[in-house]
N, C-alpha and C positions, 0 to 999 in steps of 0.2 A: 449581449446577454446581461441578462441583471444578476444584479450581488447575489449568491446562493446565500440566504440568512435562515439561521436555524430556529425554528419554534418549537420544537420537542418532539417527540415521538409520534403525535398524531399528525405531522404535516409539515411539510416547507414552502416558505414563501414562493407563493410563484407556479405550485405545485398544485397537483388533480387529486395529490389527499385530503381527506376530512381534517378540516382543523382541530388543531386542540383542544381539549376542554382546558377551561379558566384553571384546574386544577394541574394540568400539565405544563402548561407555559403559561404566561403574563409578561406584559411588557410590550417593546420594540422589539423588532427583528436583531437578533446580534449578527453582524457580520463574519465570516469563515476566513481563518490565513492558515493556510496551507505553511505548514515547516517542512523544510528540506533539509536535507543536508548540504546538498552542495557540491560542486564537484569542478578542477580544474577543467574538464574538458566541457568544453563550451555547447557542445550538443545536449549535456544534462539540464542545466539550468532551463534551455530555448524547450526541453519538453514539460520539465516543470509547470512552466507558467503558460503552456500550451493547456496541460490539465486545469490548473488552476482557469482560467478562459471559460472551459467548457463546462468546471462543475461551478461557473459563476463566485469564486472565491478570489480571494489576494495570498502573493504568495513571498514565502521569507525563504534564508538560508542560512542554514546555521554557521557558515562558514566557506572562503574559497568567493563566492558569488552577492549579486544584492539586490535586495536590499535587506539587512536586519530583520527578522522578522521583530525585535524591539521596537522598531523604528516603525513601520508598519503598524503594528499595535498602538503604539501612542502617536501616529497620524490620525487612525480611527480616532483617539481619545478627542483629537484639535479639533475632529470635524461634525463633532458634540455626541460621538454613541460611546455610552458607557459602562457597555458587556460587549465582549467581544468572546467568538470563540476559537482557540490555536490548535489545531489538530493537526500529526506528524503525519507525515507522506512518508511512513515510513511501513515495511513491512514485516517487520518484527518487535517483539517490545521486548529493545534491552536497555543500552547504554544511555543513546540518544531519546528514545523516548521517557526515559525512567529519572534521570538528570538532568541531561538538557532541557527536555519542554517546561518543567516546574521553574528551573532558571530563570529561562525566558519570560515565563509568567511573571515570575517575583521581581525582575525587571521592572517589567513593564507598569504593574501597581506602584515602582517605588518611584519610576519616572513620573506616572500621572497616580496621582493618590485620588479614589475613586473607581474606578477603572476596574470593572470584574472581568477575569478572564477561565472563563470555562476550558480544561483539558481535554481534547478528544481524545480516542483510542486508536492504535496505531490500523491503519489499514488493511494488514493482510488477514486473507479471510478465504474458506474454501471457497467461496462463491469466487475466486477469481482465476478457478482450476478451468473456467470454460472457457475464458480468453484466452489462457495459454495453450488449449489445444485446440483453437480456433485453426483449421484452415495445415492442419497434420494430415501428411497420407496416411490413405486408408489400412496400411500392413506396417504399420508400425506394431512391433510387439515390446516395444523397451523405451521407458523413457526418464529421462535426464531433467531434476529440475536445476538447474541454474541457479545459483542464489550470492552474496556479496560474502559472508561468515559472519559467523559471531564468536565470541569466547563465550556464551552465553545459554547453558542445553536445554531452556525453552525455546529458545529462539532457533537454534538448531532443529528440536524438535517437531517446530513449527512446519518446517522447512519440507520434511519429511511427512508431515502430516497431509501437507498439497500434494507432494509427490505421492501420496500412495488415493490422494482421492482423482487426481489428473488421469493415474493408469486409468481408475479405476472408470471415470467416465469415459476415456476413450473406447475402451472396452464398452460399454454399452452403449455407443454411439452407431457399434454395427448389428444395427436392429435388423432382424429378416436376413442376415448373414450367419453363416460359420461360428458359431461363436470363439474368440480369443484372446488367452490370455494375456495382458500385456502389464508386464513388471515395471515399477516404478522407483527410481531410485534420488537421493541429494546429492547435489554436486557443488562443493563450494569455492568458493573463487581464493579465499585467506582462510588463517586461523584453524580451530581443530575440524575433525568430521572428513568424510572421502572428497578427496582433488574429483572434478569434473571425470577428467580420464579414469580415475580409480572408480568413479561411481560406473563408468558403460564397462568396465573389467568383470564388476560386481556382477551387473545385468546377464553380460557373456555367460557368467559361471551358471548363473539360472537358469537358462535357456534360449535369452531372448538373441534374437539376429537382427535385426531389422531397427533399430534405436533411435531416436530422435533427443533432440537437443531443447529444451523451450526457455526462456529467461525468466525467471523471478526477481525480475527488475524493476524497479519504475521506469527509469531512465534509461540510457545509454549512457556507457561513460567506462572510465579504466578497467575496475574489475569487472565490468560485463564483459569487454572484451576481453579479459585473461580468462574468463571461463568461458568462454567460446571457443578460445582458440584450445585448450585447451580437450573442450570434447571435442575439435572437429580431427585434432592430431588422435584421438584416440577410434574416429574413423564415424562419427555419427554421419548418418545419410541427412538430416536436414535441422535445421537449426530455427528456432520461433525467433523472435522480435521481442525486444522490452512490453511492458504493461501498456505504457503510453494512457491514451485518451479512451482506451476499451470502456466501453458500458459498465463493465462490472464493477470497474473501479469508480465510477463516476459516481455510480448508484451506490456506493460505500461510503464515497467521499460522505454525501447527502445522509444516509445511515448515521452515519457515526457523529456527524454536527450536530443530529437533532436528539441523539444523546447526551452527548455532552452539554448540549444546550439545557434541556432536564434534566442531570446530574447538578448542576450549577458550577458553582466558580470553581477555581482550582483548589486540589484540598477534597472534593468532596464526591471523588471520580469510585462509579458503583458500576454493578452490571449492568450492559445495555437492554432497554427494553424492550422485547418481542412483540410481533404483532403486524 
C-alpha cells in the first residue's frame, strides 16, 4: 500500500475524494507517522504498525519500542519531504497527546531546521462505537467500555461518552425486534473513575443482566489485560477485542491527517473540518 499522505480536508492521496481546492491544500503530499505509546509487551507494538500498514502511514513510539518517532520524522526530512504530519494513536487527549506530540515536533524542527510538522488530533471518536460492538450477542443488555485511565476528566469523560453512544447503538441495532434497553457503563484499567468490575456492579444495580465487555484499546498489551481480567472476575458473559485494523479507525486515521494537514504546522492545531 502507498504512503497515506494528507492533502486537507477535500481529499487524500490515493483516495475516490474530490480533491482540494488550491485554497485548502498546496504543495506535496505530507507523509502521516502514527505516535504510540508503546508498550513492553511485544503484541502492542506488532498491532501498531499492523495499523500503521493498512492506513498506509509510518509509525513512532514514544517509548518502551522503535523506532523514535523523532527519528522517523527527520528520516522523512533526509529523504527530501519537508512537512510532515505526527498524529497520536492515541484515544484520549491528555498527557501524551497534549506534551508529548508538541515535544516530539519541537524535536524534530530542531534536528532538521526546515522541517514543518502538522499536529493531528488524537483518534478517539464516537464513530469507533461500531467496531466495538461489532460481532456482540444479540441479548446483551449491559455494557462495559474498557479503557487504559487517565488522571485527566476529559479524557475520562470521553470515555464515557462511547460508552453511552456504544449502549446506545447496540440498542438500535435490534431493528424489527423487542425493543431494549441496554445501559452502558466505563471501566478503567488505572487511576481515578469505576475498576472494570465496579463498572458491571454499577450495570447490576440498573437492571442490566446480560453484560458484555468491549476494549477501548488500540492495542493489546498490559492494561488491556488487567481490565479484562478484571470484568471477566466480575462475571461478563463475553469480552470484544482491541481496536486493531477496524475500519473505523482506519477511516479516522485518514480524517484527522487531512486535518491536521489544513490546520498546518504545529502551533496552529484548530477544529477539524466537516464535510
Amino acid at each position: 500500500m502507498s504512503d497515506l499522505s494528507a492533502h486537507g480536508p477535500g481529499g487524500l492521496a490515493g483516495s475516490d475524494a474530490p480533491t482540494a481546492s488550491p485554497t485548502e491544500a498546496s504543495g506535496p503530499p505530507r507523509p502521516v507517522v502514527l505516535v504510540a505509546h508503546g508498550s513492553p509487551d511485544p503484541r502492542s507494538p506488532e498491532a501498531v504498525r499492523a495499523i500503521a500498514r493498512t492506513a498506509g502511514a509510518r509509525a513512532g513510539f514514544l517509548e518502551f519500542n522503535e523506532p523514535d518517532p523523532v527519528e522517523v520524522l527527520t528520516d522523512l526530512a533526509d529523504n527530501g519531504f519537508g512537512e510532515a504530519v505526527a498524529l497520536p494513536l492515541l484515544l484520549t487527549d491528555a498527557y501524551h497527546s497534549r506534551t508529548d506530540l508538541p515535544e516530539v515536533a519541537r524535536r524534530a524542527r530542531e534536528a532538521r531546521p526546515g522541517l514543518q510538522v502538522a499536529l493531528g488530533r488524537p483518534v478517539g471518536d464516537p464513530a469507533l462505537a461500531d467496531a466495538l460492538i461489532r460481532g456482540l450477542p444479540e441479548d446483551i443488555d449491559g455494557l462495559v467500555v474498557l479503557a487504559a485511565g487517565t488522571r485527566v476528566d476529559s479524557g475520562r469523560d470521553h470515555v464515557r461518552q462511547i460508552a453511552a453512544e456504544a449502549a446506545r447503538r447496540l440498542a438500535l441495532r435490534r431493528s424489527g425486534r423487542a425493543p431494549l434497553t441496554v445501559h452502558g457503563e466505563a471501566g478503567f484499567a488505572s487511576g481515578p473513575g469505576l475498576t472494570p468490575a465496579a463498572a458491571v456492579a454499577d450495570l447490576r444495580s440498573r437492571g442490566a443482566r446480560t453484560i458484555a465487555a468491549v476494549c477501548y484499546f488500540i492495542a493489546p498489551g498490559l492494561l488491556c489485560d488487567k481490565a479484562i481480567a478484571s470484568a471477566r472476575e466480575a462475571g461478563v458473559v463475553h469480552v470484544g477485542e482491541p481496536i486493531g485494523t477496524a475500519p473505523e479507525l482506519i477511516d479516522l486515521i485518514a480524517r484527522r491527517a487531512a486535518a491536521a494537514a489544513y490546520e498546518g504546522p504545529a502551533g496552529k492545531r484548530a477544529a477539524e473540518p466537516t464535510g
